[in-house]
Structures are given as C-alpha cells and as structure tokens.
FIDO-257540 format. One record per residue (C-alpha): x, y, z. Coordinates in nm, 2 decimals. Each point is the difference from the previous one (the first is absolute). Example, Ala and Ser with C-alpha at 12.3 -4.5 7.8 and 13.67 -1.06 7.14 Angstrom:
<zabas>
        x        y        z
     1.23    -0.45     0.78
     0.14     0.34    -0.07
</zabas>
This chain:
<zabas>
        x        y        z
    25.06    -1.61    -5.02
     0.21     0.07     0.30
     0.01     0.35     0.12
     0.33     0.12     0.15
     0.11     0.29     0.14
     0.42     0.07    -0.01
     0.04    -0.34    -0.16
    -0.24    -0.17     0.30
    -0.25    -0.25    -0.07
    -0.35     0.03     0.07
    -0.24    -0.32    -0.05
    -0.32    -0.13     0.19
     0.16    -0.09     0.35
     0.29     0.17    -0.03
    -0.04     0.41     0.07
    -0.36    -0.07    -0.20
    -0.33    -0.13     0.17
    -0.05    -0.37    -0.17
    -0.34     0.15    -0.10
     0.18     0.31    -0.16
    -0.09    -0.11    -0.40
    -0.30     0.14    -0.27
    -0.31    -0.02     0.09
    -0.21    -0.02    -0.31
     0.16    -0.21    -0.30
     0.00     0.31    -0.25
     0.05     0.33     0.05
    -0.35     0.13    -0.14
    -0.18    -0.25    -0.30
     0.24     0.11    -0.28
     0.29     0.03     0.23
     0.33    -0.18     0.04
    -0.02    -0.30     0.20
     0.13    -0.01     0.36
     0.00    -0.37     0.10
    -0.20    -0.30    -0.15
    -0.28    -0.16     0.25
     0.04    -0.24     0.30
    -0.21    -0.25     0.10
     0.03     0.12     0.38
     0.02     0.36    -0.05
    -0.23     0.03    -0.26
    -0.26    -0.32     0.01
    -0.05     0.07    -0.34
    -0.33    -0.11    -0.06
    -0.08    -0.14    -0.33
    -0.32     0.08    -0.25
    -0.07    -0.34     0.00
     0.01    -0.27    -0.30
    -0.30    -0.17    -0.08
    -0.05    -0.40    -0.03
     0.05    -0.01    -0.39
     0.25     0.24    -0.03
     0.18    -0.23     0.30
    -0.05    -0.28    -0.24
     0.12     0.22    -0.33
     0.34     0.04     0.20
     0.03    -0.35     0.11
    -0.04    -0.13    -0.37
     0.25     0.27    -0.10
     0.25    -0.12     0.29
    -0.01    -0.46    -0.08
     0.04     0.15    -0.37
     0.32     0.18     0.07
     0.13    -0.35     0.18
    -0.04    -0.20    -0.28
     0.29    -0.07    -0.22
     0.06     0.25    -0.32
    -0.29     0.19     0.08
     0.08     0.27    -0.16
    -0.01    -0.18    -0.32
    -0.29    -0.20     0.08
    -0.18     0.31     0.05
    -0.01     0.09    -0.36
    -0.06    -0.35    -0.11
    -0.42     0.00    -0.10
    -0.03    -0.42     0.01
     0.20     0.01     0.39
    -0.23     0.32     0.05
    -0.32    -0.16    -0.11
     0.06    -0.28     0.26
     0.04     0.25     0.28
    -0.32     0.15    -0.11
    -0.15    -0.37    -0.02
     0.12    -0.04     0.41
    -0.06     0.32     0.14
    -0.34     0.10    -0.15
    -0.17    -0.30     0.15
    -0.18    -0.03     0.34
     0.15     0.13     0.33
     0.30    -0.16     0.14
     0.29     0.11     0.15
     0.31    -0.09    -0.23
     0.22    -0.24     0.20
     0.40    -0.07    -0.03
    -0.01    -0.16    -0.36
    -0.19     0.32    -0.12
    -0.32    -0.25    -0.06
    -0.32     0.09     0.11
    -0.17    -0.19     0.31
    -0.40     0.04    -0.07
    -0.20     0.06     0.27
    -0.34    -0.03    -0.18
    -0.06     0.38     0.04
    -0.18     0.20    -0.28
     0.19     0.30     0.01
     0.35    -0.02    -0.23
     0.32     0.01     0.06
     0.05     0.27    -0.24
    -0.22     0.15    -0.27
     0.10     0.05    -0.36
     0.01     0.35     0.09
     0.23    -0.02     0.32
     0.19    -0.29    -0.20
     0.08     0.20    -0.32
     0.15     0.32     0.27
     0.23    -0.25     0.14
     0.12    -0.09    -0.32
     0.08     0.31    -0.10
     0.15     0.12     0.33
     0.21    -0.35    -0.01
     0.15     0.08    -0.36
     0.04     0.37     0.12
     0.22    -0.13     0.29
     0.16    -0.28    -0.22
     0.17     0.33    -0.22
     0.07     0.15     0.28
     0.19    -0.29     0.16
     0.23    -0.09    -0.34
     0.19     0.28     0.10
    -0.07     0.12     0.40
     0.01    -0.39     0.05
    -0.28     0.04     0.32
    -0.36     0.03     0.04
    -0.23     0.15     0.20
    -0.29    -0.27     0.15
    -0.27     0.09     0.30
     0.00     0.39    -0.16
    -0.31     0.19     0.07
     0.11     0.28     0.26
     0.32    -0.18     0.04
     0.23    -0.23    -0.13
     0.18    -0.28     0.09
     0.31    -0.10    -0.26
     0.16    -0.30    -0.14
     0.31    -0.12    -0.20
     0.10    -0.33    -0.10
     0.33     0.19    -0.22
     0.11     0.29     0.21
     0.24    -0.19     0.19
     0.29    -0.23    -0.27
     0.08    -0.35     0.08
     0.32     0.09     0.10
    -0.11     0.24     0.28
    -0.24    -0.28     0.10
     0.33    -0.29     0.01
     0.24     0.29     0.14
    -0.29     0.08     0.32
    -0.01    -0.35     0.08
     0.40    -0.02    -0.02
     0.09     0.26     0.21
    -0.29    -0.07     0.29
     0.18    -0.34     0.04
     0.22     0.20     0.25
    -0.31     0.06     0.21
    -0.13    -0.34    -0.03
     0.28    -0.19     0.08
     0.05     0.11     0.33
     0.02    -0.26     0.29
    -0.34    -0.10     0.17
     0.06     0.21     0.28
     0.02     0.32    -0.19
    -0.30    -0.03    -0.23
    -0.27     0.24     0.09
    -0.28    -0.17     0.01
    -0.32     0.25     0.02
    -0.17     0.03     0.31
    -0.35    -0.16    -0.03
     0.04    -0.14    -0.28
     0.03    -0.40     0.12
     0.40    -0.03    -0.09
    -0.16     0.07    -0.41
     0.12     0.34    -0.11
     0.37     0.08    -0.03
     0.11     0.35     0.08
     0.31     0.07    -0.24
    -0.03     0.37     0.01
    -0.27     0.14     0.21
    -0.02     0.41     0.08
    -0.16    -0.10     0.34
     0.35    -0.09     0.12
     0.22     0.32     0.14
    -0.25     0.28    -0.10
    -0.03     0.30     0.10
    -0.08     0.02     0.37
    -0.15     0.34     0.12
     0.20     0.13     0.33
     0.26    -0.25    -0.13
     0.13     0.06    -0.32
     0.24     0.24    -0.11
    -0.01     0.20    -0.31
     0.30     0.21    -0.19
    -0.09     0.40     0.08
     0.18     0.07    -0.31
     0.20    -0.20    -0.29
    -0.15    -0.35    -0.09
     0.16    -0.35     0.10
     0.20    -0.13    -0.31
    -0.06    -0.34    -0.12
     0.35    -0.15    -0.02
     0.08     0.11     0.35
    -0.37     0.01     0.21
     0.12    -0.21     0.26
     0.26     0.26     0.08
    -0.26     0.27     0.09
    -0.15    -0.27     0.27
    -0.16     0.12     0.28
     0.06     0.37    -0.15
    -0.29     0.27     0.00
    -0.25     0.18     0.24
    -0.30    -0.22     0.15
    -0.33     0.03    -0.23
    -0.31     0.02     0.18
    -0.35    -0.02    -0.11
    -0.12     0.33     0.04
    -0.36     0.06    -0.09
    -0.20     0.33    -0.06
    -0.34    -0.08     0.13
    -0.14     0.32    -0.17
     0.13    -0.07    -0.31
    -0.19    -0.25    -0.17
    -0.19    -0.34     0.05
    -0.09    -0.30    -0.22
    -0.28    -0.10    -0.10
     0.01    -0.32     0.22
     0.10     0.24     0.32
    -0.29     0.25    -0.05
    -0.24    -0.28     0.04
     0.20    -0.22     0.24
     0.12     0.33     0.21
     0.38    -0.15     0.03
     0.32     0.07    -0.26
     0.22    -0.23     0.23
    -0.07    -0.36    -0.21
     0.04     0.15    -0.33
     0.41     0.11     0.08
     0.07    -0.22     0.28
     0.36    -0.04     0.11
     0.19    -0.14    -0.28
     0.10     0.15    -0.36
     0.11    -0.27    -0.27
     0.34     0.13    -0.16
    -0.06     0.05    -0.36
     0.37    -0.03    -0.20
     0.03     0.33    -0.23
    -0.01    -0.05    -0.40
     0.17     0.28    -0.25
    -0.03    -0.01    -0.35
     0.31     0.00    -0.27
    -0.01     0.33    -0.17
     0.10    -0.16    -0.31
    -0.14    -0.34    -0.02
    -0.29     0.10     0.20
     0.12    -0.38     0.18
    -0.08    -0.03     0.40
     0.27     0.06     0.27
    -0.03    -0.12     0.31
     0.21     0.26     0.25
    -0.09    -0.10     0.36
    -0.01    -0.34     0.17
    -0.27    -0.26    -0.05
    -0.12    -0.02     0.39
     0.14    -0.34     0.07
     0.18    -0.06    -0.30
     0.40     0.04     0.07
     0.17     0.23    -0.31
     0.30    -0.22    -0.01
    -0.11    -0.36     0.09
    -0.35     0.03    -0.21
     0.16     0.19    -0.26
    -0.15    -0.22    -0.29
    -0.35     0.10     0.09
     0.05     0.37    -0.02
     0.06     0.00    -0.36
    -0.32    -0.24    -0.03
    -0.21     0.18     0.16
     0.08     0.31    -0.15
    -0.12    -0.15    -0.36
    -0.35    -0.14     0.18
    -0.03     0.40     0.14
     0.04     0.07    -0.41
    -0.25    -0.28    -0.11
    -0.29     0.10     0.24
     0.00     0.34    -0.05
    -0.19     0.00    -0.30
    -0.27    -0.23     0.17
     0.01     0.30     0.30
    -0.07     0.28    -0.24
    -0.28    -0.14    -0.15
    -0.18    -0.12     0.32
     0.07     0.29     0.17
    -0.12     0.16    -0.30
    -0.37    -0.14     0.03
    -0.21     0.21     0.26
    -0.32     0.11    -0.22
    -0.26    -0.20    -0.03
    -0.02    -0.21    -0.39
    -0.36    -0.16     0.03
    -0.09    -0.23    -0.28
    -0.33     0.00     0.06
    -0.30     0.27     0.07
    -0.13    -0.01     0.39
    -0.33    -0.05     0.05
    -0.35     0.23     0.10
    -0.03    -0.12     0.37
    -0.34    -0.01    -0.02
    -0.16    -0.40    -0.03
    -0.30     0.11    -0.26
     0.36     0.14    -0.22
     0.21    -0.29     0.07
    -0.21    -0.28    -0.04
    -0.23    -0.17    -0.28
    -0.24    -0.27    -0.02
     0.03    -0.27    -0.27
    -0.28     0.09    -0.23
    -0.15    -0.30    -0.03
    -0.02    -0.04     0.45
    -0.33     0.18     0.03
    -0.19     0.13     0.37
    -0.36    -0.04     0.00
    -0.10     0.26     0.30
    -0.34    -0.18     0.17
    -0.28     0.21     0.11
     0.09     0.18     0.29
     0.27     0.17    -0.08
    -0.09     0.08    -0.38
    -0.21     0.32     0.10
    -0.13     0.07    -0.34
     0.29    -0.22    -0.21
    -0.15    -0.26    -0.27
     0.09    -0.34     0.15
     0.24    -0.17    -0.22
     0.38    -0.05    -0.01
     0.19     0.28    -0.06
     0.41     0.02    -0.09
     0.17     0.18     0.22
     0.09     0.25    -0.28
    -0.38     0.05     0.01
    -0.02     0.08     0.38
     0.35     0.21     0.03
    -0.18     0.23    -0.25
    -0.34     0.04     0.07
    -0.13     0.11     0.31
    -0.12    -0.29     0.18
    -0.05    -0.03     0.37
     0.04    -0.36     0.05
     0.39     0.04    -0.11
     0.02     0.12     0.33
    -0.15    -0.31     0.21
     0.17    -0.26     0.15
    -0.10    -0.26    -0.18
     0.11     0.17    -0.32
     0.36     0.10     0.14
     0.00    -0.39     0.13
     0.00    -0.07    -0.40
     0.16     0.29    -0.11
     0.31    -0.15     0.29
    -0.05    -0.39    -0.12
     0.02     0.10    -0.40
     0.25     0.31    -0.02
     0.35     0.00    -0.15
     0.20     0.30     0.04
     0.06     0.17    -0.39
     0.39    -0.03    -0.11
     0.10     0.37    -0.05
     0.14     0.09    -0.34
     0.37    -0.03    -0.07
     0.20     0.32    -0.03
     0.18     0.10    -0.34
     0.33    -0.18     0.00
     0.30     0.25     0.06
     0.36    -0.09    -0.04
     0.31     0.00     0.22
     0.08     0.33    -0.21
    -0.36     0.15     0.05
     0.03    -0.03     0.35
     0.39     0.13    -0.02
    -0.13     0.32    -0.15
    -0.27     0.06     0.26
     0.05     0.35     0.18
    -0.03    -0.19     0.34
     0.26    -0.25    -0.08
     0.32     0.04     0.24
     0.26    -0.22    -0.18
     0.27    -0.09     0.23
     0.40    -0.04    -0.11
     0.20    -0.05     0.30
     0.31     0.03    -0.14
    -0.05     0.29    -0.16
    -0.22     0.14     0.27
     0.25    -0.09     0.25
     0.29     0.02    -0.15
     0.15     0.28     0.18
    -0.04    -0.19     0.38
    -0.10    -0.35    -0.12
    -0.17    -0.21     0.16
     0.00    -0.20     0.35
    -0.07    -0.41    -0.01
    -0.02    -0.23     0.28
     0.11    -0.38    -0.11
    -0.11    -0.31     0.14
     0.04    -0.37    -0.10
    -0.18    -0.32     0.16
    -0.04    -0.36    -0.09
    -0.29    -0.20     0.05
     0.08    -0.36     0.10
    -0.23    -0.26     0.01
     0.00    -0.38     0.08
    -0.15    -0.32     0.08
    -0.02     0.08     0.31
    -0.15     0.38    -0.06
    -0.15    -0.04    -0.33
    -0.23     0.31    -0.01
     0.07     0.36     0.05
    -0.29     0.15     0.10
    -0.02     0.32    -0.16
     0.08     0.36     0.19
    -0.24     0.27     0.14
    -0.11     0.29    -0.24
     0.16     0.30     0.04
     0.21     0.32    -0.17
     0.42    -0.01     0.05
     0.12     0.18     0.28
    -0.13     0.24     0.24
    -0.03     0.38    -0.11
     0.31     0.11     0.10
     0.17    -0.21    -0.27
    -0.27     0.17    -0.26
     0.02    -0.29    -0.23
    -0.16     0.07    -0.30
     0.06    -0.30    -0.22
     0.11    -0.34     0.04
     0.13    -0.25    -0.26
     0.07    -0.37     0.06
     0.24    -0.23    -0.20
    -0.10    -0.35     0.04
     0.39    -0.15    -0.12
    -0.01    -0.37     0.08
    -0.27    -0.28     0.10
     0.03    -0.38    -0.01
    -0.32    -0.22     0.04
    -0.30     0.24     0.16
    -0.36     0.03    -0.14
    -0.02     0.34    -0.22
    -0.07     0.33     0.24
    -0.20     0.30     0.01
     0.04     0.35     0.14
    -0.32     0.11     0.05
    -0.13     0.37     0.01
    -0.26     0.20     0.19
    -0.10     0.38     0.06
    -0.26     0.20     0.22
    -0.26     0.17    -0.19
    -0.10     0.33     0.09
    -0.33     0.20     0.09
    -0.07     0.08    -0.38
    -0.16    -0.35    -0.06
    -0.22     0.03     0.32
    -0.17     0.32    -0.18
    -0.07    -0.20    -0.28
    -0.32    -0.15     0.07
    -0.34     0.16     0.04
    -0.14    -0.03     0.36
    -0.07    -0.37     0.10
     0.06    -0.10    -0.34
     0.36    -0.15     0.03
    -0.03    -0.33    -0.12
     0.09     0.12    -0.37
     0.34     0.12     0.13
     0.10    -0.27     0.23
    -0.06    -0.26    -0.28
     0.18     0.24    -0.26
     0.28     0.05     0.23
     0.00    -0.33     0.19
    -0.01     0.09     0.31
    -0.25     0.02     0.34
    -0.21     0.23     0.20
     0.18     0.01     0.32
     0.29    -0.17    -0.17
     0.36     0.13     0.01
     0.05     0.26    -0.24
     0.29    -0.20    -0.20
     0.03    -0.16    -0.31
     0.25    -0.31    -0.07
     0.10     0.10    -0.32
     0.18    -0.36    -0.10
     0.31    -0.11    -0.02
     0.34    -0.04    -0.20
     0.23    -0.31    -0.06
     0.33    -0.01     0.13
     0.15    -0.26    -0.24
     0.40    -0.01    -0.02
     0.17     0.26    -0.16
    -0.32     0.22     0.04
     0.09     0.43     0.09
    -0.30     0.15     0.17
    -0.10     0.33     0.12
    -0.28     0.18     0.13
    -0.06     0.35     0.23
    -0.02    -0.04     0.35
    -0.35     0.11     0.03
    -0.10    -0.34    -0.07
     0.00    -0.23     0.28
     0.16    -0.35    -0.12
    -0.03    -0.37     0.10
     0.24    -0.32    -0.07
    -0.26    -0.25    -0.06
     0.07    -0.35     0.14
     0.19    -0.24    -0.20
     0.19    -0.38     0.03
     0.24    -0.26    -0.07
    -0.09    -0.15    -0.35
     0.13    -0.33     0.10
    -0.01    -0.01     0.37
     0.24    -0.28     0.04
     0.29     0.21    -0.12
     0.09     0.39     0.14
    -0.08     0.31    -0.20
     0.06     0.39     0.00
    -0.03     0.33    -0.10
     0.20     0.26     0.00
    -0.08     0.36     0.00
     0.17     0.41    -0.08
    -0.22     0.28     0.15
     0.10     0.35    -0.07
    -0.24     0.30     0.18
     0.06     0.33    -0.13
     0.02     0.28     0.18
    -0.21     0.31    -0.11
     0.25     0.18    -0.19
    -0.20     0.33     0.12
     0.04    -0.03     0.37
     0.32    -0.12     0.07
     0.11    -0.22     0.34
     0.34    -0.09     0.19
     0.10    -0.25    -0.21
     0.39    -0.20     0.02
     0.16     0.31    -0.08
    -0.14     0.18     0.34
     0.05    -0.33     0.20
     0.32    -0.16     0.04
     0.02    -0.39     0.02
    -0.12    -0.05     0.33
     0.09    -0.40     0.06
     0.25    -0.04     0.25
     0.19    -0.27    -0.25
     0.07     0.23    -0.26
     0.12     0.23     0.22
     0.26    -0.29     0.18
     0.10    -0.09    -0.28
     0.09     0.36    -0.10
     0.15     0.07     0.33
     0.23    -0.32     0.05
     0.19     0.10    -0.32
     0.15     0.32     0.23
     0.24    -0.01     0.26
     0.00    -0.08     0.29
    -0.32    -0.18    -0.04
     0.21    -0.19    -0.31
     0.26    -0.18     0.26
    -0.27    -0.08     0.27
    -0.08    -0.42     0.10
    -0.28    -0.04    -0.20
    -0.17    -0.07     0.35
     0.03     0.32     0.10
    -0.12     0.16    -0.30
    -0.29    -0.20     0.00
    -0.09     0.12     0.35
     0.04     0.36    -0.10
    -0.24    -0.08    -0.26
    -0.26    -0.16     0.18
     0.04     0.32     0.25
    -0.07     0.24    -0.28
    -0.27    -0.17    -0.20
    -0.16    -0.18     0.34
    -0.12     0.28     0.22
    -0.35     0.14    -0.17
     0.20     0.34    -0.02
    -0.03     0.09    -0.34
     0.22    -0.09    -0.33
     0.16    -0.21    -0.08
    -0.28    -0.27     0.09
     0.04    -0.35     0.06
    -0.16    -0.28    -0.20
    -0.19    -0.08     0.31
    -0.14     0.35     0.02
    -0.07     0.02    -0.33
    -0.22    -0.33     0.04
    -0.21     0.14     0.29
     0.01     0.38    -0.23
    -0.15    -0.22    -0.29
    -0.26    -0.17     0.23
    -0.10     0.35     0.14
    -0.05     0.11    -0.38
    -0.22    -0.25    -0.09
    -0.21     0.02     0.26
     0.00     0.34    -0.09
    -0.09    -0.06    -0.35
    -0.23    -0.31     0.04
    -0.21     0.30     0.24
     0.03     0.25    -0.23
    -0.14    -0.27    -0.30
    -0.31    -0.13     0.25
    -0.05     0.36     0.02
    -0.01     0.14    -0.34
    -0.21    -0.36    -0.11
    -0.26     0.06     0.28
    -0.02     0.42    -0.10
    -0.11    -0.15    -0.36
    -0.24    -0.29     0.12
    -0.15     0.24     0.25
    -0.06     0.24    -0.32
    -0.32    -0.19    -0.12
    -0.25     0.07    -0.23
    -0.31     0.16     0.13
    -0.27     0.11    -0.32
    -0.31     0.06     0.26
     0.07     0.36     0.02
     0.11     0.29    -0.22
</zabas>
C-alpha cells in the first residue's frame, strides 16, 4: 500500500526508490504473505514436470474443451472410449482429440496414469458446476480457464460499446507498430504512460474520475529514483545491471474498489486512454469483466506448491532402467573373468556381481535394449485435500483487498487479417510488463472472431538447479528422458498450450512466460478477425502510481477541457488551435501531443522488446549441465 506522511503519497518513483518493495515472498515459512512472485524479480524456477505427467495434463486440458465434459466425464461407455484412445501407442493428440500414431512402443498413457486423470477430471467437473472454471497445465502452477464466467450479454454489450473505437476514420486507427498494418490498438497502456522526469503525480488527494481532466498537468515531477544498496533481482545479480528491468516508462494501471454491500467492482479513476464521458458505456463493462475474472485470479494466484502426480525417479541408470526379460546378453570370453558363458537377463546381471556389466560391449546392449521404468502413480487427492493442506495460501482478492482494492491496467486489440495478409505469425514469449508495473496475473477475453483457424496460447517455465542434482555422476540420461530435456540444453520446459476459442476467460500468474501461437484465415478469399480484452493485475501487495496519482496527460483532453472557459471559449478556433499545438508540441512535459506520444510508445517498446531478449536469453543461457555435482 501507499505510505503517506501528513496525507502525502509515497509509491515506487515517487518519494520511494522503484526497488523499495519485499524482498522475500513471505515473511518466514508460516508467515503472512508479502507479494506473490515475478517472473523478472523472482525467475522462479520450476521442479520440473516429467514427460508423462506433461501428457497426464494435456489429456486433462482437450477433455475440458470438449462439449458437456463435465457430464461426459461420469459417463463409463464415453469413458471407456477415452481409455480405448489414450492407452494405445505414443502419439501426440492432435486438434480433433484423436491420436496420430507414431509407431512408438511406449503409450500414450497407462491404465494407471489414465484412471488418475479420470478421477482428477470428475474432481474438476464438481468443482466447475458451481466455480464454473478449471484449472489445466497445474503442477507448480496453474493456468485457468472459463467458457461461463463471462454472460452472453457482457460478451454482445463489449462488442457494442468498442464500436466507438472501431469506427473511427482511417486516419485515426492505431495501427500497432511492427505489426504489418494487422493488430488494431483500441486501448493500449503504452500510449500516455507514465514518463519518469515527465510525469506529474498528486502530492496529496487523488484525481477524481468525473473531472480527471481538470487536474491536467497538476502535480510534482516523478522521477525514477533507485537505491542501488537496497536490493537486486535475480536477473541483475547475474547480469550486473537493474537499468532494463525498470526502464523509463510505467503503464498506468486504472484503480478498482469494491461495493461494501454487493461486494460488485467500482471502477474510481480513469481508464488510461479511455475518456469518462465519451467512453462511458465501457466503464460499466468493464467493471463486470474485473468481477468475472477475479475468481479465475484467486485460484491461479493461488497455485505456487508443487501437486506432482507422479513419483520422480532414482537418477541412477541401473534404478531407472530394465531389460525386457526375454532380450538376453551373452558376455564372450574376455570379459567374463570367471562368469558361465550363457545369456543372462539383465535382472540377473543388475544383481549379481558380475564384471562384464561393466564393459563396453555390455553397456553397448544394455544402451540398444533399455527402456526407462514408468514411476508409480501418486494416491489421487482432491481439490479439497489439497485445500486443506497446511502450505496452501488460498487467495480472495476481494476480501483480501477489500480495504484498498485493487489496481488494473485495460487494454483492447483487434487482429485483422485478409487476403492480402492472411497469416499472423504468432508473438515472442515473454511475461506482461516490466517490474515496475509488478504484474502478477493476466487474464485475456477472446470476445469476437470471424473465419481464422482455432489458436493456442502456449506456455513455458525455467526449471531450476534441483533437477540438475538429480542424477548420479555421469549418469543423466535417466533424467533428461524422464524430464525431456538436454545436457547442455536450456533449462526450460514448454509446458503446452491453451485454446483461445470465442467466448473463452483465461488466466494464469505471470511467472509463466506465454506465446500467441500462429494462426489464419479459414477461407482466405474472404477477411477474418479476432478480437481481444487483456486485464494485468497489479500486485495488490505493493502498490504503484496508478490514474489516481497521474492526471490525464493528453493534450486533447485537456483542450477540450480548457476551451469550455473563458477567454479561451470566445477565441477563432485558429487561434486556439495554435495555443494547443504550442502546449502539447514542445517535448516539455504534460500535456503530450499525439505525436510525442507516438515517438514515447516507440521508445517503450524498444524498451520492452530489450528487456524480453534479455529475460529469454538469462533463461536459454541457464542450461542443464549433469557432468558435475
């Protein structure tokens, strides 16, 4: 929260160091938490999932697409065909949830790995009758879905009132920079942020939402002060700098209060970008999407302890592997020092002491013949097993937070494609923001699309030092085909990926980095799009200058405000008009130009595209090295 002293405000960059926040994320094991992790502050490195249990959670997330699934779950002759798919040879399931065969002999799933999913799918299936959400990709954490949190109306009234952002001549649409004239900006928080050495911030008192563009211009100068003694990330320590991770630029979250009686959201400072009287329709909307993706925020945010389904393995080959018993070694006799010379099993050799287990010729076999042992399934536990854990945090915002509330930033963007443009090419993988935002949580609403192929958001984490201990010296290849992953690989597992059909709510933690996955025009002789609500929260435990602090800073909100006084009221509209390309033309603070604010974008996402390279090269660079303990 904001400290003050007589009625002052103190937040990061304004009378506080930006890197003035909690250090650890709990005060002791058992105590109160202080803020929830970050992807750049924290890395936080994951346990790791292995291969099956990868495959467990993909099964679990094409079931909870399918239509009625939470009846189908409990319906034996629909189950029984599931089982007759999924425990068959290994393939990966494709869009139509059928198996493509590959001709391997390991499965897909086991009856053991198949029966947990079926239990942990009609465990979720209660839980969604009422919650109407489910939890998919949750090992250590959790990425959330909802095809009912948000009503049809909400849906229709979104795409009503965004018509006044659409319809906009060609001039003034916002085209994204870089994106090849195919992504739409209707609200974007990289417009008019907050601009270090620029911005100006309320001392005391808070701008009112009804009347923000009458505090224009009011306020002291923040700055981007930074205690260099005071704390590091854990990108910095290694990378020596702390500059990339704050940069320049602060994206202007819009404060969010919660109805003491009806518990309903309220938003009471601007939307950056959004005018209070000409966008009025789309307060009120948004307000009821801050209400439906709550719930999908608790429980993500809600997740940070590892859940395996499945027991890890020894680390040590002789453990890990077997030998079909009827595949026999027949050492010859140079090497059988003493050993009768006949096939043995390799249950035979692993437990008597033979010296020819330990020639090259018999590790050639042992290599050419091996399969790595599927580690027993854990004991299923339920959603209200895991609930009454001592190390579960549950999280209710609103009646965590209901006191201060919480701080969103809004953004809305279309995706057009055509003829001419007919793919879109997928984005980078990265977290949202930069730290100073401290976004802990996304959720995106995917409200309209008209003829594109189906997309994916796809997941990934970094994986920390815990699985490099794993194995015994030199004997890693157990662990890197358990896990799926490489000596001398990047330390980072692609967990998989989500759907983002129409209609679909979905959260997850920002600890997860997050890719849009390529899609196209379904018909490519006809045009197609998709349209798209983000909403980052704010951690609610280290609040930031948010719309409240920062008065509208666009110099046409502020004209418009200041022609309706005299004198400026009875001047020649020329005249006006050169007063207000004087004070919103010269680079000398608010109110700022659209021009400026063009070239302040472009200097933001270079900022951000640097600080993204940067975090994506700290996790490749992090690679798995098993030679030495």
């Amino acid at each position: 929260m904001a400290s003050t002293a007589n009625n002052r405000i103190f937040l990061p960059g304004f009378g506080r160091a930006l890197n003035d926040y909690p250090y650890d994320l709990t005060q002791g094991p058992k105590g109160p938490r202080l803020r929830f992790p970050h992807a750049i502050e924290d890395e936080y490195p994951a346990q790791g999932v292995s291969v099956r249990e990868r495959r467990m959670m993909e099964f679990v997330n094409q079931i909870t697409d399918k239509p009625e699934w939470t009846r189908k779950v409990f319906d034996e002759e629909i189950v029984a065909k599931w089982r007759a798919e999924a425990v068959g040879y290994r393939g990966e399931l494709n869009e139509d949830d059928e198996l493509d065969e590959e001709g391997e002999d390991e499965k897909y799933l086991t009856e053991p790995t198949f029966s947990y999913c079926i239990q942990e799918l009609r465990d979720k299936a209660e839980y969604y009758k009422t919650a109407k959400l489910v939890s998919v990709w949750d090992c250590e954490l959790a990425v959330v879905k909802s095809d009912e949190a948000v009503a049809d109306y909400l849906q229709q009234a979104l795409r009503q009132a965004v018509r006044v952002l659409e319809d906009v001549p060609d001039h003034q649409k916002d085209w994204h920079p870089g994106s090849d004239g195919k992504v739409l900006d209707l609200l974007h928080p990289s417009l008019f942020p907050l601009i270090y050495g620029v911005s100006r911030a309320l001392p005391c008192g808070s701008v009112p939402l009804d009347r923000c563009t009458w505090f224009s211009c009011a306020g002291e100068v923040v700055s981007s002060s930074f205690d260099e003694n005071a704390r590091y990330t854990q990108v910095s320590r290694q990378r020596h700098s702390s500059l990339k991770e704050w940069g320049s630029f602060q994206w202007l979250p819009a404060e969010v209060r919660f109805d003491a009686d009806n518990g309903r959201a309220n938003i009471t400072s601007y939307v950056n970008n959004l005018h209070p009287q000409k966008h009025q329709a789309l307060y009120p909307i948004l307000e009821q999407f801050v209400d439906a993706v709550v719930p999908l925020w608790d429980e993500c945010l809600s997740w940070f302890r590892p859940r395996l389904r499945l027991e890890d393995i020894a680390g040590n080959e002789e453990e890990d592997y077997d030998v079909p018993a009827d595949i026999t070694y027949t050492p010859d006799e140079d090497e059988a020092e003493g050993a009768e010379i006949r096939p043995y099993t390799f249950a035979e050799v692993r437990g008597g002491d033979y010296d020819f287990k330990y020639s090259d010729s018999f590790q050639e076999w042992f290599e050419e013949n091996r399969f790595l042992k599927q580690t027993a399934v854990h004991e299923f536990r339920t959603r209200q097993e895991h609930i009454a854990h001592p190390d579960h945090r549950p999280v209710h915002l609103k009646r965590d937070f209901a006191a201060a509330g919480l701080q969103v930033i809004f953004k809305l963007a279309n995706i057009h494609l055509t003829p001419e443009k007919p793919e879109f090419e997928g984005g980078s993988w990265h977290v949202e923001g930069a730290l100073n935002e401290h976004i802990c949580a996304a959720a995106l609403y995917y409200y309209d699309e008209e003829n594109i192929t189906a997309s994916h958001l796809a997941f990934r984490q970094g994986m920390g030092d815990d699985v490099k201990s794993i194995p015994a010296q030199n004997e890693h290849s157990s662990t890197e085909e358990f896990y799926g992953v490489e000596q001398n690989g990047p330390a980072i597992q692609h967990l998989g990926s989500v759907l983002t059909r129409p209609g679909r709510l979905l959260a997850f933690p920002n600890v997860l980095q997050h890719q849009v996955q390529p899609f196209k025009l379904a018909d490519t002789t006809k045009p197609g799009h998709r349209k798209i609500l983000a909403l980052f929260l704010v951690d609610p435990h280290i609040r930031i200058l948010s719309t409240a602090n920062v008065a509208p800073q666009r110099v046409d909100w502020w004209a418009e405000q200041v022609r309706a006084l005299a004198p400026f009221n009875a001047l020649p509209v020329e005249i006006f008009s050169m007063i207000v390309d004087l004070v919103g033309g010269q680079g000398q603070g608010v109110p700022i130009s659209w021009e400026e604010a063009v070239a302040t974008r472009q200097a933001l996402m270079d900022q951000r595209g640097a600080l993204v390279e940067y975090v994506n090269d700290d996790m490749e660079e992090n690679t798995f090295c098993f030679c030495e303990h």
